[in-house]
C-alpha positions as CSV (number, residue, x, y, z in Angstrom):
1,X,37.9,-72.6,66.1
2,X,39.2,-73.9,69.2
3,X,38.1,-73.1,72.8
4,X,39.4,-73.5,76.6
5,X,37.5,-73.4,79.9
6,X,38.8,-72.7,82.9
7,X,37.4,-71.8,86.7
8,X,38.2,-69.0,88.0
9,X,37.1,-68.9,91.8
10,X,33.6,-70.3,90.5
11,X,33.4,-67.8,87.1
12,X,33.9,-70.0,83.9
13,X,36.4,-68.4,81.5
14,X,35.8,-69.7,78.0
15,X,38.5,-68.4,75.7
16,X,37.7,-68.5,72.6
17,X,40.2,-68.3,69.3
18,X,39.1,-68.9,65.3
19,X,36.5,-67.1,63.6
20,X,33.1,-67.1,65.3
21,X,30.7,-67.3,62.0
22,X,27.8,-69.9,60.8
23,X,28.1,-73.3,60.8
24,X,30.0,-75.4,63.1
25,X,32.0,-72.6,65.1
26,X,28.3,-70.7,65.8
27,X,27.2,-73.9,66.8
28,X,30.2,-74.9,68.6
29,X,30.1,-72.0,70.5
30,X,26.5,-72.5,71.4
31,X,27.0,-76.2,72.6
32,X,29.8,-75.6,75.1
33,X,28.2,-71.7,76.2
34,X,25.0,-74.7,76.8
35,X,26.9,-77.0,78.8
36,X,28.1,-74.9,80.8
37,X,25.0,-73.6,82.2
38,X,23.1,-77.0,81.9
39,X,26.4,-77.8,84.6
40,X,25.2,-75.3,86.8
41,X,27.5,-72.4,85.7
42,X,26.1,-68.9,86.2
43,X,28.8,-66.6,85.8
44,X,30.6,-66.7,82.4
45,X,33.3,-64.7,81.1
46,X,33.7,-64.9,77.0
47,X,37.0,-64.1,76.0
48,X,36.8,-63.1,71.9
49,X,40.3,-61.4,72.3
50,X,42.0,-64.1,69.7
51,X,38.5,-64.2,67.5
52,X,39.3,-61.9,63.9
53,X,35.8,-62.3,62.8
54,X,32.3,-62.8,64.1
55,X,29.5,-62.7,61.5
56,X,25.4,-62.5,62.7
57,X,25.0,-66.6,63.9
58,X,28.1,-66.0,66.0
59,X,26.5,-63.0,67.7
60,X,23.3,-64.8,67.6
61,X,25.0,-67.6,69.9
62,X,26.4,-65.2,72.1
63,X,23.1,-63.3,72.6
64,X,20.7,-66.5,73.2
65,X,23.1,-68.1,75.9
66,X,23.2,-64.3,77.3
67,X,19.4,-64.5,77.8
68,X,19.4,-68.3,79.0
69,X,21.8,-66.7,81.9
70,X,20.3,-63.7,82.8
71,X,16.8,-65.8,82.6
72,X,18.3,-68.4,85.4
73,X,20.1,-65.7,87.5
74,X,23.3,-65.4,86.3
75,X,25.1,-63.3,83.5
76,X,27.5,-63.7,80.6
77,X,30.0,-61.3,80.1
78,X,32.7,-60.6,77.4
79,X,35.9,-59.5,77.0
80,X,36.8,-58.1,73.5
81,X,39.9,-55.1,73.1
82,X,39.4,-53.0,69.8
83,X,39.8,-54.4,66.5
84,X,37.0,-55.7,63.8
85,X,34.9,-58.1,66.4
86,X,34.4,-54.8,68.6
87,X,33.7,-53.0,66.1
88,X,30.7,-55.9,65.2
89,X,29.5,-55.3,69.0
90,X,29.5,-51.9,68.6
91,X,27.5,-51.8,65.6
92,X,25.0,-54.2,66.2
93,X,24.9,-52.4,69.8
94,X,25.5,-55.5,71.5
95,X,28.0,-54.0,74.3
96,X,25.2,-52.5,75.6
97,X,23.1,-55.2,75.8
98,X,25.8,-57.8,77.1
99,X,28.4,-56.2,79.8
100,X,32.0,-55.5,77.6
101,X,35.2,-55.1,78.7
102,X,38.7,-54.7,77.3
103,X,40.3,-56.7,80.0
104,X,39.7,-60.1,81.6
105,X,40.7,-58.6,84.9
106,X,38.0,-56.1,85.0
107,X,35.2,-58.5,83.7
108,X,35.9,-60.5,86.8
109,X,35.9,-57.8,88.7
110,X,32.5,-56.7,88.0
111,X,30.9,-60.1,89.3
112,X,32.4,-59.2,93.2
């Protein structure tokens, strides 16, 4: 799994591409989401458009740095078109929980 950070008039974007499931890419994902917000980040946009799979630890990383955000005032969002990892959101009801959209534009958006 491989990821990329960028700023994007103060919002992180983390792109994310590989399959998100236990082991290292769970706890990948769960270092850098850390770092980021250790750094001061508040607003962070996951992009899990090039991610074919997620499995439970990789939605457990997602939701615990979600909660670490909201707890210190900011908010994690995600970006995730249709396909299987949607489908995982959906299911486990996590787009409801976590803001979801199917484009990067109109996560950004949301944080005006």
């Amino acid at each position: 799994m491989e990821f990329s950070v960028r700023d994007q008039n103060g919002i992180k974007v983390v792109a994310v591409s590989g399959r998100l499931t236990i082991g290292a890419p769970s706890d990948r994902l769960n270092e850098e989401l850390g770092k980021l917000a250790d750094g001061g980040s508040k607003k962070i946009v996951l992009l899990l458009d090039d991610v074919p799979q997620i499995d439970s630890s990789g939605m457990a990383a997602v939701v615990r740095n979600s909660i670490s955000l909201v707890r210190d005032g900011g908010q994690l969002r995600i970006v995730c078109g249709r396909g299987r990892v949607r489908d995982a959101l959906t299911v486990t009801r996590l787009v409801e929980a976590i803001p979801t959209y199917e484009s990067e534009a109109a996560a950004l958006a949301g944080f005006a």
